[in-house]
N, CA and C atoms as an extended XYZ file, in Angstrom:
330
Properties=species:S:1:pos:R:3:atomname:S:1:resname:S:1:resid:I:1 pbc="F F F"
N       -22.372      -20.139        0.228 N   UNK     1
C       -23.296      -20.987       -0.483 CA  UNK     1
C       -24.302      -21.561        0.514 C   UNK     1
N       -25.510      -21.595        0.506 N   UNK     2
C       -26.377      -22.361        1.206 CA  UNK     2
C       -26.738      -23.601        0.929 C   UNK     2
N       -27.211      -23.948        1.581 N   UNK     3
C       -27.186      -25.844        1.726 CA  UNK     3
C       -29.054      -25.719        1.736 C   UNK     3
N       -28.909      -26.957        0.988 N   UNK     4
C       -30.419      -26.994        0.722 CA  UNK     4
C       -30.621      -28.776        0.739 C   UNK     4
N       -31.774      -28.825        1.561 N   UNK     5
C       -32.036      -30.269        1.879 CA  UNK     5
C       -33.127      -30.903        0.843 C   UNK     5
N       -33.264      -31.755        0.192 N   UNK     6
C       -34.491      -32.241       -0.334 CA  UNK     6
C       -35.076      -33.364        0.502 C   UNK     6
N       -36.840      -32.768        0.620 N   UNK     7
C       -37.273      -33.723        1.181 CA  UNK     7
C       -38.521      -34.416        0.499 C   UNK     7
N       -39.156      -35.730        0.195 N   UNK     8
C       -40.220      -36.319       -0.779 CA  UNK     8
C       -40.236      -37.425       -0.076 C   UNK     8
N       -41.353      -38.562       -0.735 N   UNK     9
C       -40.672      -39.727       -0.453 CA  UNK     9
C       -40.175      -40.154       -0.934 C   UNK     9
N       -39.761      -41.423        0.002 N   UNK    10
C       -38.830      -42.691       -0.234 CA  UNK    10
C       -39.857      -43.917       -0.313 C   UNK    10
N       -40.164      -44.374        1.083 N   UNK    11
C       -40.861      -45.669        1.144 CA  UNK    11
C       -41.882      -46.103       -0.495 C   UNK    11
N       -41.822      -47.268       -0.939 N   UNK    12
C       -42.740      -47.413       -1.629 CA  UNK    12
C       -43.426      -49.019       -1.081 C   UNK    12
N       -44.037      -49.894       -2.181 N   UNK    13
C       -44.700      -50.555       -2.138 CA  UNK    13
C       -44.038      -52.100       -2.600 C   UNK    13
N       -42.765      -51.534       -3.529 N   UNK    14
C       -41.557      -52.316       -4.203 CA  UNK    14
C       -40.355      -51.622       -4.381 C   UNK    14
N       -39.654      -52.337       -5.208 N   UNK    15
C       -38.073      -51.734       -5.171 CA  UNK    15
C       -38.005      -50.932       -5.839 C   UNK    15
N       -39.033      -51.136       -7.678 N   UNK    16
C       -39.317      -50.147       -7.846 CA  UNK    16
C       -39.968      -49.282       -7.860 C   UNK    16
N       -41.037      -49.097       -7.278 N   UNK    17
C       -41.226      -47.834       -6.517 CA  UNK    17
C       -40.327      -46.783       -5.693 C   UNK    17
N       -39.313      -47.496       -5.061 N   UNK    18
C       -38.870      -46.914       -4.068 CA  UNK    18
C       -37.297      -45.968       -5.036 C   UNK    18
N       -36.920      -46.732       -6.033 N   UNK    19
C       -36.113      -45.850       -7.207 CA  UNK    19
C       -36.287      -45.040       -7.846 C   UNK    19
N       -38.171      -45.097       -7.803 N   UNK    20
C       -38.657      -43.643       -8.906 CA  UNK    20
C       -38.360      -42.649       -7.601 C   UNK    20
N       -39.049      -42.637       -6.821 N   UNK    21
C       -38.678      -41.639       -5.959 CA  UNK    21
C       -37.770      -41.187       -5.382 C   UNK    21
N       -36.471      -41.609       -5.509 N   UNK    22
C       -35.866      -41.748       -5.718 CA  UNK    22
C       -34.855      -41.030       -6.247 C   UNK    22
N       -35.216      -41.215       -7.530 N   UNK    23
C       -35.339      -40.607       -9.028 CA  UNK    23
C       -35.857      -39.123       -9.041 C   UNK    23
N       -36.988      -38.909       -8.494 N   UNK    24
C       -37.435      -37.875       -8.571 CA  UNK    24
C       -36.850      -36.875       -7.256 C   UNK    24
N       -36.127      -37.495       -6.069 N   UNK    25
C       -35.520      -36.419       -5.499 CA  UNK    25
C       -34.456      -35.943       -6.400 C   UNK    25
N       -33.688      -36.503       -6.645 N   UNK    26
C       -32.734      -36.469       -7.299 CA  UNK    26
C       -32.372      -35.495       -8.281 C   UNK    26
N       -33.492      -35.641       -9.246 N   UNK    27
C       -33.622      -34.718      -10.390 CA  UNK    27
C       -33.888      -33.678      -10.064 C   UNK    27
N       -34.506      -33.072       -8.576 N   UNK    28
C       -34.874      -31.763       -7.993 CA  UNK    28
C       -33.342      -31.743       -7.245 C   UNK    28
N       -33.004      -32.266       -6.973 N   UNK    29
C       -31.462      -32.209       -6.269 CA  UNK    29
C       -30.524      -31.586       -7.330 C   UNK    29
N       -30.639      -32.108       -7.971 N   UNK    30
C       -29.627      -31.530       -9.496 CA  UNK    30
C       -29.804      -30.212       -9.911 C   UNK    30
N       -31.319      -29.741      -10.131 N   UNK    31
C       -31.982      -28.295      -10.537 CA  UNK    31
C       -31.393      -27.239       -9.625 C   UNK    31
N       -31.408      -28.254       -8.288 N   UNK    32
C       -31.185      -26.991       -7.507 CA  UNK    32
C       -30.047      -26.554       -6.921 C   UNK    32
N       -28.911      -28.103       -7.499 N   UNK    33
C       -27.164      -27.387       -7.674 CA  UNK    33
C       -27.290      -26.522       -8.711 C   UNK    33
N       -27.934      -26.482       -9.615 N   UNK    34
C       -27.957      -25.893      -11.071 CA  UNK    34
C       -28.064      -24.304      -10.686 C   UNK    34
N       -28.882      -24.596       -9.405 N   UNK    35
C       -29.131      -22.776       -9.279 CA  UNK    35
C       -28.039      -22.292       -8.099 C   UNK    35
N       -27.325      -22.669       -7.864 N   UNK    36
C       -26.234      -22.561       -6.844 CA  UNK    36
C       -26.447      -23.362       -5.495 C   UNK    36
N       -26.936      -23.894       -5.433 N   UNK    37
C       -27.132      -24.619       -3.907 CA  UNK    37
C       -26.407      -25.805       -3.685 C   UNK    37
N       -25.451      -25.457       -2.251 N   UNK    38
C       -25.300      -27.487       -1.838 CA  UNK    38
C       -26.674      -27.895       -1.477 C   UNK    38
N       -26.463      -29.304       -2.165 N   UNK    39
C       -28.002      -29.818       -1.518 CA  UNK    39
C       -27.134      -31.272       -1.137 C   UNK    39
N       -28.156      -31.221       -0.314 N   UNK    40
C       -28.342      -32.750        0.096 CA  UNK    40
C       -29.595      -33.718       -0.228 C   UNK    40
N       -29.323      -34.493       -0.344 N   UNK    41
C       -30.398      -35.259       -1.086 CA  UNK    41
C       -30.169      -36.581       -0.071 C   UNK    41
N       -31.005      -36.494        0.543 N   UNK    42
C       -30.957      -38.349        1.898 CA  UNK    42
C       -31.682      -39.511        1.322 C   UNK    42
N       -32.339      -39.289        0.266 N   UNK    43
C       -33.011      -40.274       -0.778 CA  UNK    43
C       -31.314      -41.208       -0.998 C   UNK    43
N       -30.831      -40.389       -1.789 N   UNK    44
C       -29.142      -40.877       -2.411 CA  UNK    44
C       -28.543      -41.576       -1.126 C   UNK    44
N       -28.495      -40.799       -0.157 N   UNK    45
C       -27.543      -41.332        0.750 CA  UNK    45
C       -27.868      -43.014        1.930 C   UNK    45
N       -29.096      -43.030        1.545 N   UNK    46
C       -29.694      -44.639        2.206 CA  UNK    46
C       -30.305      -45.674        1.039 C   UNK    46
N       -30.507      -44.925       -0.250 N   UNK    47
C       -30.721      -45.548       -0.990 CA  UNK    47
C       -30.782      -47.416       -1.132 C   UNK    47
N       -29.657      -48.282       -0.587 N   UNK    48
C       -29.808      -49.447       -0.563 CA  UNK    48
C       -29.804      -50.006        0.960 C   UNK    48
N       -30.168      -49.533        1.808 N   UNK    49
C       -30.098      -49.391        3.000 CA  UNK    49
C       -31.574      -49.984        3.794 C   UNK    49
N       -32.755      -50.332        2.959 N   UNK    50
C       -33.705      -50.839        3.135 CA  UNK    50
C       -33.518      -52.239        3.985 C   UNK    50
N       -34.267      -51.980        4.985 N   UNK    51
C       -34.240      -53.516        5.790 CA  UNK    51
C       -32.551      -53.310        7.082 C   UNK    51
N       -31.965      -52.556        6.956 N   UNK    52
C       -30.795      -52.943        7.702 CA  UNK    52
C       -30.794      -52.316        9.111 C   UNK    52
N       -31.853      -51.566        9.066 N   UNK    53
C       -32.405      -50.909       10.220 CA  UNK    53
C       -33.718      -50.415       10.340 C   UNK    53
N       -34.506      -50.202       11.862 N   UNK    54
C       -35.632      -49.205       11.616 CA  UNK    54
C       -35.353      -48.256       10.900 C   UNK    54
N       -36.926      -48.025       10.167 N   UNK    55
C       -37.132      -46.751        9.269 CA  UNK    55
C       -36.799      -45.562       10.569 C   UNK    55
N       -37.108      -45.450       11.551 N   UNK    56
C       -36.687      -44.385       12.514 CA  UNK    56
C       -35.319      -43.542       12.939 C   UNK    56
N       -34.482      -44.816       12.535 N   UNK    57
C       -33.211      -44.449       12.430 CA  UNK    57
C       -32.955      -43.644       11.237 C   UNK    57
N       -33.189      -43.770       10.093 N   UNK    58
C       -33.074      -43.446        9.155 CA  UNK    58
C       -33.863      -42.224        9.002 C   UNK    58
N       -35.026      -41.598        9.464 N   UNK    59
C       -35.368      -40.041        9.764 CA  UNK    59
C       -34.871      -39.566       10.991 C   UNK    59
N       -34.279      -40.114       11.997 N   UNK    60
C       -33.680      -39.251       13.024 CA  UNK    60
C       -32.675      -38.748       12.704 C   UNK    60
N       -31.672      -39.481       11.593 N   UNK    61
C       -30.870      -38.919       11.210 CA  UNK    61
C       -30.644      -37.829       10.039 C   UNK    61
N       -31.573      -38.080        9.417 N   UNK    62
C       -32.240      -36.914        8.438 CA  UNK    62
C       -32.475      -35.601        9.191 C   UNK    62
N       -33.569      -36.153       10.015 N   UNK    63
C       -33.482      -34.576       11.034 CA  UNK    63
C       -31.983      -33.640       11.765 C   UNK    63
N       -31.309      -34.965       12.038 N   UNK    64
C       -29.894      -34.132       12.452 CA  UNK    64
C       -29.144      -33.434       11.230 C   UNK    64
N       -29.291      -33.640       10.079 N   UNK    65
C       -28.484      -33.712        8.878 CA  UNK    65
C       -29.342      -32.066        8.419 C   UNK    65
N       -30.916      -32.436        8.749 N   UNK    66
C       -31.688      -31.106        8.210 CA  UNK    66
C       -31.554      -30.075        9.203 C   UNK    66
N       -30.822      -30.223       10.375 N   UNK    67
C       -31.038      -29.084       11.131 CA  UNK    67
C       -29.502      -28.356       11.260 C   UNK    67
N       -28.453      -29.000       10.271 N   UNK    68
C       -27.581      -28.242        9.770 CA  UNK    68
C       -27.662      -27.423        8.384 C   UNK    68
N       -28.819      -27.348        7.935 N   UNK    69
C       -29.437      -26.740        6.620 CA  UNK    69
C       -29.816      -25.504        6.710 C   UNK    69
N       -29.910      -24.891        5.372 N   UNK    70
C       -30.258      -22.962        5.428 CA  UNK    70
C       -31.752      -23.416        5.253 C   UNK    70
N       -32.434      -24.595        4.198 N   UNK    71
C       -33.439      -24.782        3.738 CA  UNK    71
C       -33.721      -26.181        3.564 C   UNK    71
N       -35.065      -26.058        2.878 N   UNK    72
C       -35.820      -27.104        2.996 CA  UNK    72
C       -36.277      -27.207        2.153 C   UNK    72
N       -36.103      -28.092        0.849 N   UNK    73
C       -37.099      -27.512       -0.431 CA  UNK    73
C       -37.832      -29.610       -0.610 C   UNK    73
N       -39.011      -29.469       -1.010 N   UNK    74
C       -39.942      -30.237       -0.830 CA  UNK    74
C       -40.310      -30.527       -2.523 C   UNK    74
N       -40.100      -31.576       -2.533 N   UNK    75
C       -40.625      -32.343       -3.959 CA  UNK    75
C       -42.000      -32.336       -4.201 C   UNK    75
N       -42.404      -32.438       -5.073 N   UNK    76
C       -43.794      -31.957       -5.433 CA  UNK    76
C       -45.135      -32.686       -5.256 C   UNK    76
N       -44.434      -34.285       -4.708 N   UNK    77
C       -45.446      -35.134       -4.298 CA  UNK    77
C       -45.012      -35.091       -2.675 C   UNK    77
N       -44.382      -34.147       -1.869 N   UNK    78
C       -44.108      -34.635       -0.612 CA  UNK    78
C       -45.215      -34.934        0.264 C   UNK    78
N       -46.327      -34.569        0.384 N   UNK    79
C       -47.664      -34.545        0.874 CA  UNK    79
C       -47.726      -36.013        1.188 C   UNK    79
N       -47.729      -36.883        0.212 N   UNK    80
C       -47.938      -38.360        0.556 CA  UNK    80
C       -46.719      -38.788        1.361 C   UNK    80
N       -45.741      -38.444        2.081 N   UNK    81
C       -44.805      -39.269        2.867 CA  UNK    81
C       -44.807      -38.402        3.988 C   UNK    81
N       -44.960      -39.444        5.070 N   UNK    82
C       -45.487      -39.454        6.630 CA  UNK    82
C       -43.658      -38.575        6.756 C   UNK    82
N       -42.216      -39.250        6.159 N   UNK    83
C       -41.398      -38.579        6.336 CA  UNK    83
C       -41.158      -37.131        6.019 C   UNK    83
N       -41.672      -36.872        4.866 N   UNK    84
C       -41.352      -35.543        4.635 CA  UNK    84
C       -42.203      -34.498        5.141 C   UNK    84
N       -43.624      -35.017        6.103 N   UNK    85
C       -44.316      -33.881        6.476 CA  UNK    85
C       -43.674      -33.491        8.296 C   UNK    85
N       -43.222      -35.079        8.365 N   UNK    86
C       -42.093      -34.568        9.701 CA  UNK    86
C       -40.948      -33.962        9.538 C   UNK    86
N       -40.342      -33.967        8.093 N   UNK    87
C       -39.125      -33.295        8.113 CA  UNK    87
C       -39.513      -31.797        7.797 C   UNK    87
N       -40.643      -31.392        7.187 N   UNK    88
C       -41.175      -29.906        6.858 CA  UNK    88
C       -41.402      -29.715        8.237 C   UNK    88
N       -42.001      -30.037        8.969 N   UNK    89
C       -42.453      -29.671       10.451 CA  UNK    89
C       -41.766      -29.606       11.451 C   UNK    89
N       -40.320      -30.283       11.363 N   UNK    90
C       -39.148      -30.123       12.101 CA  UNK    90
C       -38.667      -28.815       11.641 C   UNK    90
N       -38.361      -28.458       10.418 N   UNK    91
C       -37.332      -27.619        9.648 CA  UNK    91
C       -38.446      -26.082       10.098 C   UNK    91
N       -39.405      -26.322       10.461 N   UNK    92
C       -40.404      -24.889       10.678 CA  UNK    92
C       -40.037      -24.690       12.096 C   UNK    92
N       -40.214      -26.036       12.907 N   UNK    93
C       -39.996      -25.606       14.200 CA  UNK    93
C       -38.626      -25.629       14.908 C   UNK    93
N       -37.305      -25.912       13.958 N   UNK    94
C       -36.416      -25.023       14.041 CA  UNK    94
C       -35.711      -24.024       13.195 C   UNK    94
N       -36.682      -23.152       12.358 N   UNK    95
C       -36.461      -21.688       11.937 CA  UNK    95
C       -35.997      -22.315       10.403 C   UNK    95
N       -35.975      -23.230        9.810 N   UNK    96
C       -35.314      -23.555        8.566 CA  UNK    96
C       -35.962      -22.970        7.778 C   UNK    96
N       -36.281      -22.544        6.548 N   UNK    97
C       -36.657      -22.206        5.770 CA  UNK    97
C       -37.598      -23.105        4.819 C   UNK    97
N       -38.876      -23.210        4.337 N   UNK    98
C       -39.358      -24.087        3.612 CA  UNK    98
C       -40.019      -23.709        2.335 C   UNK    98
N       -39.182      -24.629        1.575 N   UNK    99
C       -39.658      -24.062        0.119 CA  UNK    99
C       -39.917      -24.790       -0.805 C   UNK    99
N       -40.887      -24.915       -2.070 N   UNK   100
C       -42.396      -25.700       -2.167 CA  UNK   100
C       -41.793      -25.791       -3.587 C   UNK   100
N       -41.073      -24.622       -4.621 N   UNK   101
C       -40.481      -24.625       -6.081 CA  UNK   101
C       -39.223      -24.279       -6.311 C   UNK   101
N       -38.423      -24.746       -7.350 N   UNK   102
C       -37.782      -24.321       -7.386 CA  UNK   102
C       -37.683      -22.767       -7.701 C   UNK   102
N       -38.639      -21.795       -8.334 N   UNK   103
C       -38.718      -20.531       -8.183 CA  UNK   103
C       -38.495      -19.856       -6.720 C   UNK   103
N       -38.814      -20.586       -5.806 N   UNK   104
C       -38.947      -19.861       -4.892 CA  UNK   104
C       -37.417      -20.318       -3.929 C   UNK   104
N       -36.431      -21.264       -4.660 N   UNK   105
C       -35.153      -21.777       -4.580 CA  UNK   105
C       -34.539      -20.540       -4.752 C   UNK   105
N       -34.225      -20.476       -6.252 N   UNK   106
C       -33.646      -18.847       -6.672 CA  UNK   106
C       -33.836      -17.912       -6.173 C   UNK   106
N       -35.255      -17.767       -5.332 N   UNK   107
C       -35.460      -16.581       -5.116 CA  UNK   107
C       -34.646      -16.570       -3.427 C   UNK   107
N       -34.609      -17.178       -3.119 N   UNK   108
C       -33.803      -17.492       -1.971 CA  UNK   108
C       -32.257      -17.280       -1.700 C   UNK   108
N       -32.181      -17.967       -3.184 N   UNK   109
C       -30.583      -18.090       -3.091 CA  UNK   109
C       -29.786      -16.730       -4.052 C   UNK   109
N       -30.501      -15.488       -4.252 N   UNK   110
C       -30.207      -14.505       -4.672 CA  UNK   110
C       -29.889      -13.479       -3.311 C   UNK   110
């Protein structure tokens, strides 16, 4: 089974902001157990974790977490988060795989 990372943002402007997105990894996290993949979803896993440390800590460890991954699949607003264009740009410059739909999930995981 391959392991598949989701990456989007997180940071918002409020709390809720920061749940839709949240929200929306999530729901791409789900699609893409749906198509056979472990995923990881790091949205879920710091979720209330705001304020208890630098934000730095919290993508360095993402990066360690993504560089045990087959892939990289990217939420559809990832463009706007400073995190997810470092975690696409890590995952390229160590050989991960990066992928933009879930079509191109399946097509992967076939």
């Amino acid at each position: 089974m391959k392991v598949v990372y989701v990456a989007g943002p997180f940071r918002g402007p409020n709390s809720w902001e920061i749940e839709e997105n949240i929200r929306r990894a999530e729901r791409l996290a789900l699609e893409a157990w749906k198509l056979g993949a472990a995923v990881i979803c790091p949205h879920s896993n710091t979720r209330f974790f705001q304020g208890a440390a630098p934000d730095h800590v919290w993508l360095d460890g993402d990066l360690a977490i993504l560089r045990k991954c087959d892939a990289i699949l990217m939420t559809p607003d990832w463009e706007r988060s400073s995190g997810a264009k470092a975690e696409r740009e890590h995952a390229i410059q160590h050989g991960i795989r990066v992928l933009l739909t879930l079509p191109e999930l399946a097509a992967f995981l076939e």
